[in-house]
C-alpha positions, 0 to 999 in steps of 0.5 A: 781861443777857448784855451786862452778864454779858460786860463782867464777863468781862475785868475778874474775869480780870484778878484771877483773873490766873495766869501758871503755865501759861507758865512750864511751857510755855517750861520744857518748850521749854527741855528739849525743843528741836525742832518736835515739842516746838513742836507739843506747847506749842501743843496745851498753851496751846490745851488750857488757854486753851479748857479753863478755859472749858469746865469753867466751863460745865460747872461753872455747869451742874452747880452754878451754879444751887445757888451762886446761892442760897446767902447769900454776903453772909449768911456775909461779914457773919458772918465779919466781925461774930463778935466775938472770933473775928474778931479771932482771924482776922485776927490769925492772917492778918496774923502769917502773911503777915508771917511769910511775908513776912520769911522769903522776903524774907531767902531771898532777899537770902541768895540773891543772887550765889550762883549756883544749882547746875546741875540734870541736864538732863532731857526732860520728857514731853508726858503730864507736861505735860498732866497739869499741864494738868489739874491747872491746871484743876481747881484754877482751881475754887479761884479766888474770881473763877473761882468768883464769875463761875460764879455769875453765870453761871447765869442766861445762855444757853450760848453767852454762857457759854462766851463769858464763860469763854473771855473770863476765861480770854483775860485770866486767862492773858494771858501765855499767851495772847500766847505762843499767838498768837506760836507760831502765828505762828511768832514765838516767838523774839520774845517769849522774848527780850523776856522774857528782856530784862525778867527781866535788867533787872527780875528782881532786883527783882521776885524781892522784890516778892511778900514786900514786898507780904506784909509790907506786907499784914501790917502793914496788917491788924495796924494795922488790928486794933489801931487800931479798938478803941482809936481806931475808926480803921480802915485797912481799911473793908472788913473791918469 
């Protein structure tokens, strides 16, 4: 039971993937040059890899026992079977997506070879960088793989649950948790120049890709609304 809880651990961190946290922390080391803003970036990447895992734990013990009860497939298979208003849904969904999707596709095409304009440099403060720590963490609650895996959790002994949060949060922040290891070995450098590498080589293109995936997203799902009560063709099994 507890070997099977944990080998779910990595896989539901890889879909809760969030890399926000280590664009703030090279953000406040870009404003904040120094071993004291290096000191404080260390305590931030340890503060949000080891605190998504004990709010996990807290959050199981408060309400995994009452999450655990409630018919999840039950509220699904009526989401999914409500007739019109299903179809109502998933209108609304795909238009907004598609929406999204061609409007920040065109901002950022108009983008293009207009250079940004410089902002005043600022130093941004430790307590600031914590409070968006704390935010982080409580908004994680959010999290559809986050919230599935307190669930799961409920039956297991502490131990195992602090081990499988702190193993979802390892893998949900991976980006992090790469930088965490190379501050500590004092080879930050490293792994901000390859970044820098891959967002020169890269970057213009996957500036795109989030609005690509939207519209094709988009498009699927309004197919996917059209085509089954005309044909009973359906392109998304999944949601019928």
């Amino acid at each position: 039971m507890v070997g099977h809880f944990l080998s779910l651990a990595a896989p539901m961190g890889v879909a809760g993937f969030d890399p926000a946290p280590l664009f703030v922390a090279l953000y406040f080391l870009a404003k904040n040059p120094g071993p004291a803003a290096r000191r404080v970036v260390v305590w931030f990447c340890a503060f949000c890899l080891v605190g998504v895992a004990l709010w996990g734990v807290t959050l199981t013990r408060l309400f995994g026992d009452a999450l655990t009860r409630i018919p999840w497939a039950r509220f699904v298979h009526a989401l999914l079977h409500a007739g019109p208003w299903t179809v109502v849904g998933k209108l609304v969904i795909a238009c907004g997506l598609l929406g999204w999707g061609v409007y920040a596709m065109r901002k950022k095409l108009a983008a293009r070879g207009v250079e940004a304009p410089q902002k005043e440099r600022k130093n941004r403060s430790a307590r600031g960088l914590f409070l968006f720590a704390v935010g982080f963490i409580v908004v994680i609650t959010a999290d559809m793989t986050f919230a599935a895996y307190v669930a799961i959790a409920s039956p297991e002994p502490l131990w195992a649950q602090f081990l499988g949060f702190q193993i979802w949060s390892l893998v949900a922040q991976f980006p992090l948790t790469i930088f965490f290891v190379m501050l500590l070995l004092g080879r930050e450098q490293m792994f901000t120049q390859a970044l820098d590498r891959l967002r020169a080589r890269w970057g213009s293109k996957l500036v795109l890709t989030l609005p690509v995936v939207a519209i094709a997203l988009g498009l699927t799902l309004l197919m996917d609304v059209l085509l089954y009560p005309l044909a009973n063709l359906t392109l998304l099994p999944f949601l019928h």
